[in-house]
N, C-alpha and C positions, 0 to 999 in steps of 0.2 A: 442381325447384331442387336441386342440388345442397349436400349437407350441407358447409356452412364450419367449421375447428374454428381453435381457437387459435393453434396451429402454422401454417396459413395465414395468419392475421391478421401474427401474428409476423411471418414472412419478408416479407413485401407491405412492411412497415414500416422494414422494414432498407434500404430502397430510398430513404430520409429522414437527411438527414445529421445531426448535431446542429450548430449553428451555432459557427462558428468552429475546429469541430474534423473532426479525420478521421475517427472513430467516427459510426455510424448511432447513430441514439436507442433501439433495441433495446440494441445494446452499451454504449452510457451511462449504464442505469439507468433513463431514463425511462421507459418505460411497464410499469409498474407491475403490472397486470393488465387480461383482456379477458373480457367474461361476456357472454352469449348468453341471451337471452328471447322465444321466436319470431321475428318477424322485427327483433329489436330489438339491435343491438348495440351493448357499451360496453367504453370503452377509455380504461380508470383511467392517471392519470399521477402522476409522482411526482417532484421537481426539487429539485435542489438547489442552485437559484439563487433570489433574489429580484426578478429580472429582468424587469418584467412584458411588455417588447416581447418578449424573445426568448421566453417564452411563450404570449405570444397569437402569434407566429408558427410555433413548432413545433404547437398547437394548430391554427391554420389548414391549416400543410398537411395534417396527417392527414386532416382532413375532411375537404377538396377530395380525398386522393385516397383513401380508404375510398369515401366519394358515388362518384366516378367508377368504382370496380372493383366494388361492388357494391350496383348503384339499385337494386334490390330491399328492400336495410336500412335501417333508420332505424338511422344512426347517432349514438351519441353519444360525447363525448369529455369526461371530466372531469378534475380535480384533487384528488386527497383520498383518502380509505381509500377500497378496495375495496368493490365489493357483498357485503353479507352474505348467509352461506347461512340457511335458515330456521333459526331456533333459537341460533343463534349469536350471542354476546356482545357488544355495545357496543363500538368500541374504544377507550383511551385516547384523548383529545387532547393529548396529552403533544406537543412542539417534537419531533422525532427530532435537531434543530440544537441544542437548548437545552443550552447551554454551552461549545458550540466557538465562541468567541469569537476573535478573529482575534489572534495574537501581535503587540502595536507592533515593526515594523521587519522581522516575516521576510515573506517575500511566498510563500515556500510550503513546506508542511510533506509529509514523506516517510515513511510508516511501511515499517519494513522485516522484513516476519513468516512465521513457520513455522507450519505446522500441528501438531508436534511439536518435541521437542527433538532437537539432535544431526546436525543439518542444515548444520550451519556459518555461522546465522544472523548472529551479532555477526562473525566473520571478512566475512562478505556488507558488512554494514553501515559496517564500517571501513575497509576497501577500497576501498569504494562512496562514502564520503565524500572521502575523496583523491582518487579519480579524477575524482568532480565538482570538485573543487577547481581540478588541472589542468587544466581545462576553461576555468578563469577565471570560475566560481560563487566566491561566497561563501557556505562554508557550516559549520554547525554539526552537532554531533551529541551527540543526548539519547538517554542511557542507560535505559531506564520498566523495565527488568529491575531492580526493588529486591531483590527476594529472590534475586536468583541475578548483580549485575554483575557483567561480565568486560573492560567497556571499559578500567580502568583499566591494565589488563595488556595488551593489546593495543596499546594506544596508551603505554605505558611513563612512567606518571604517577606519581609517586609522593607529590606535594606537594598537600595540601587548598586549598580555594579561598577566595579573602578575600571580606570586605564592601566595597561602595563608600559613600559616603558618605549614600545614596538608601536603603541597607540591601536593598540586591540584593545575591545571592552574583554573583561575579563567573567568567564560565567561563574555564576555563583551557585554552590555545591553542595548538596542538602540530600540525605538517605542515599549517600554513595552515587549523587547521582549531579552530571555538569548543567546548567540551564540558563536559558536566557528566554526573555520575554517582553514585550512590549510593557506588561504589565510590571515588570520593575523597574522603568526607565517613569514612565507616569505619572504625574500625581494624583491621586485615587480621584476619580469619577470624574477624570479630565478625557472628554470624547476624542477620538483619533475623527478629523473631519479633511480627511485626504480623498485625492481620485486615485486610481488604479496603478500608475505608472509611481507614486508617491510609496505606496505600500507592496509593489515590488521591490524597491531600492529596498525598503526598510529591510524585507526576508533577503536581500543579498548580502547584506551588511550585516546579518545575524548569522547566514552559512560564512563567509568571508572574511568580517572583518573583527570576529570573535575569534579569541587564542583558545579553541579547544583540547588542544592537545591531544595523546593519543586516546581513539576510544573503537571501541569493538563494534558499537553500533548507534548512530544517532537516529534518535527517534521525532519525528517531526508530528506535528500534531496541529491540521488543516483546520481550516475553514470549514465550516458545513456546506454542504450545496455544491453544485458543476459546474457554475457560471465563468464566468472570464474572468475574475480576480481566483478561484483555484484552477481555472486551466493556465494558465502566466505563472503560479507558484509553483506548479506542477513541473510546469516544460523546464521551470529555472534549478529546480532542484536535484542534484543527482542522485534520484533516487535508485535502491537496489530495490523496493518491492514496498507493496502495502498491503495493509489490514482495514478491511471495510467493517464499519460499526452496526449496527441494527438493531430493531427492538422486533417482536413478533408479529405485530399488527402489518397486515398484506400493505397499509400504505406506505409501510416502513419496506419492505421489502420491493416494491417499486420502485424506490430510489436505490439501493443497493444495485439494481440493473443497472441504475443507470450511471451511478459510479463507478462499476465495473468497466461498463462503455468506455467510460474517458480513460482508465487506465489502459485499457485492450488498445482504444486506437495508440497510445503515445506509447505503445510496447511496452508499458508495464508490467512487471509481475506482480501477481497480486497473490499474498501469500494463505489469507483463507480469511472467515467471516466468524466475526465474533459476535454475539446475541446477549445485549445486556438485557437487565431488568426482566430476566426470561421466567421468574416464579418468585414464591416465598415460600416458607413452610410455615407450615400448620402451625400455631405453639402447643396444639394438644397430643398431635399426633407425629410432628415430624415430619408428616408429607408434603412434599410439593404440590402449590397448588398455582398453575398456571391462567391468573386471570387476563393474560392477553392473550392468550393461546396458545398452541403448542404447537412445535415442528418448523415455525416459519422461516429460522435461521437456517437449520438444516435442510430445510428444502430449497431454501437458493441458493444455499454453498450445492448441493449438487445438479441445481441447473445450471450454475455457472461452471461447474467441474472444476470448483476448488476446493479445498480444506474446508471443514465446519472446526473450531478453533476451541465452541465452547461456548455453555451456558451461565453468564452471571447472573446470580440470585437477587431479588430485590430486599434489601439487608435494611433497617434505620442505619444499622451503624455506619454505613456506608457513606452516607449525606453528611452524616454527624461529623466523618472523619475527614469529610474533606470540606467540611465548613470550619474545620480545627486545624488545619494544614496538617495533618498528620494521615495520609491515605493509608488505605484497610488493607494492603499487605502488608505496610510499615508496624501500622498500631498493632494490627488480631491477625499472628501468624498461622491461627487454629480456627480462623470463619470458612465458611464454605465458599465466600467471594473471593478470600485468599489463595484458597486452593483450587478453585475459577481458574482466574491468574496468571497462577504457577505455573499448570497444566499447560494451558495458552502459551506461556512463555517455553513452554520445553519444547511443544510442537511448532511453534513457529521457527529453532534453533532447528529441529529435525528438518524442516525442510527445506533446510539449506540456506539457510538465512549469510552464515560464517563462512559460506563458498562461494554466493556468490559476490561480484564485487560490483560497486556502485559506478553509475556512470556519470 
């Protein structure tokens, strides 16, 4: 009998769609892990639904087709932690859901993160929100960067946000679009000098205790870096999927793994990668010329086996416009960053952005 390893298990799997979506249950998270005990195989799942039919049906097909490829194994198929190795410690039973409680009125939530800083992350996310907007989305866009906003200069705010009568801060609404930020509550170049547990409250009370009202998708716009202050926003926020930022340079692509990572374990979807500041053009010739290099985006959207989203161009008017609060899909609906963008926003909407739902 030939030796089975995991890696075969895997691929065989991917031949299983997830229901309702275009993703195999390999690339959605689900399964978890698979362990091998003589002729015994198991093949751990992990869901991030509460759906019991669509479970017992991704659960049935595996079987039916593990049983049919190879009668040889006693197959099993479970839900819950992994098998433990000998010696190894108990694991929590902690909710890995507990506390992404669903926002009244958004129907889905969008985080938009780097694995580093310096990526053009908040540029990403401003953009990205206009462009859904012109989509004819409803949507908003939450600033969780306490210690370091930049939305309110970007988006050209400069007036703090009232109380409604519920004693909700009320967001303020600029290019069709709802927002709240540390950086409107501030007085300009006043340091946020909090620990960790201070600036969680703060992003609960900006998902919670802001009167959003209804919106199609809210777009949250991280911290840079994987550390413990974005793994805490992360686990607190219900998010429906994200968008990893990057620039082409391989160190930039090293963090992009590794943001992936943190979404992978916390069964995140991660909707595809976007590649700022990926060229200019020539002003003689029109050609793009790629002085970070070329391909680095797309090559970790398909080793990660997600979307590539899309090339933004490195523009002056770009800086320009969002040192102007007026960002460059709003201002130049005919730049090539604009139509960047756009594109990014139609694909991120194809893939299912509007189906699925936020947890």
């Amino acid at each position: 009998m030939a030796e089975i390893s995991k890696e075969d298990i895997l691929l065989t799997l991917r031949s299983i769609q997830y229901p309702g979506y275009k993703e195999d249950i390999v690339t959605f998270g689900i399964v978890n892990d698979v362990k091998f005990q003589g002729n015994r195989m198991t093949v751990n799942l992990k869901y991030n639904t509460q759906d019991a039919e669509l479970k017992a049906s991704v659960k049935k097909q595996i079987q039916e087709l593990l049983n049919s490829k190879y009668p040889d194994h006693r197959v099993m198929v479970m839900e819950g932690f992994p098998t433990l190795e000998m010696g190894a410690a108990p694991p929590k039973q902690n909710d890995p859901w507990a506390g992404r409680k669903p926002i009244p009125g958004v129907k889905s939530v969008l985080a938009v993160a780097s694995g580093k800083g310096g990526v053009g992350k908040s540029t990403v996310s401003t953009n990205l929100a206009i462009a859904l907007a012109k989509e004819g989305l409803k949507v908003g866009l939450m600033d969780s960067d306490i210690y370091g906003p930049s939305i309110q200069i970007m988006m050209g705010i400069g007036q703090k946000p009232g109380v409604n009568e519920d004693r909700k801060l009320e967001p303020i609404e600029k290019f069709g679009i709802k927002m709240m930020s540390m950086g409107f509550i501030l007085d300009k170049d006043t340091p946020v000098i909090w620990r960790g547990p201070m600036v969680n409250k703060a992003v609960e009370q900006f998902l919670r205790d802001v009167d959003w009202g209804e919106l199609d998708v809210m777009i949250v716009d991280l911290p840079p870096g994987t550390g413990d202050v974005q793994l805490s926003l992360v686990q607190k926020t219900p998010l429906t999927g994200a968008v990893i930022v990057t620039t082409p340079q391989e160190v930039a692509l090293v963090d992009v793994r590794r943001g992936f990572q943190m979404f992978r374990k916390l069964n995140i979807h991660v909707f595809g990668v976007v590649e700022n500041m990926s060229y200019y053009s020539n002003p003689t010739s029109g050609e793009p010329v790629y002085i970070f290099g070329k391909g680095g985006g797309p090559k970790a959207a398909q080793e990660l086996q997600v979307p590539f989203l899309g090339e933004i161009p490195i523009e002056q008017e770009i800086a320009e416009a969002g040192d102007s609060g007026i960002p460059i899909v709003a201002k130049n609906p005919e730049s090539a960053a604009t139509r960047a963008f756009q594109e990014a926003a139609k694909r991120i909407i194809a893939e299912g952005l509007l189906e699925r739902v936020a947890k």
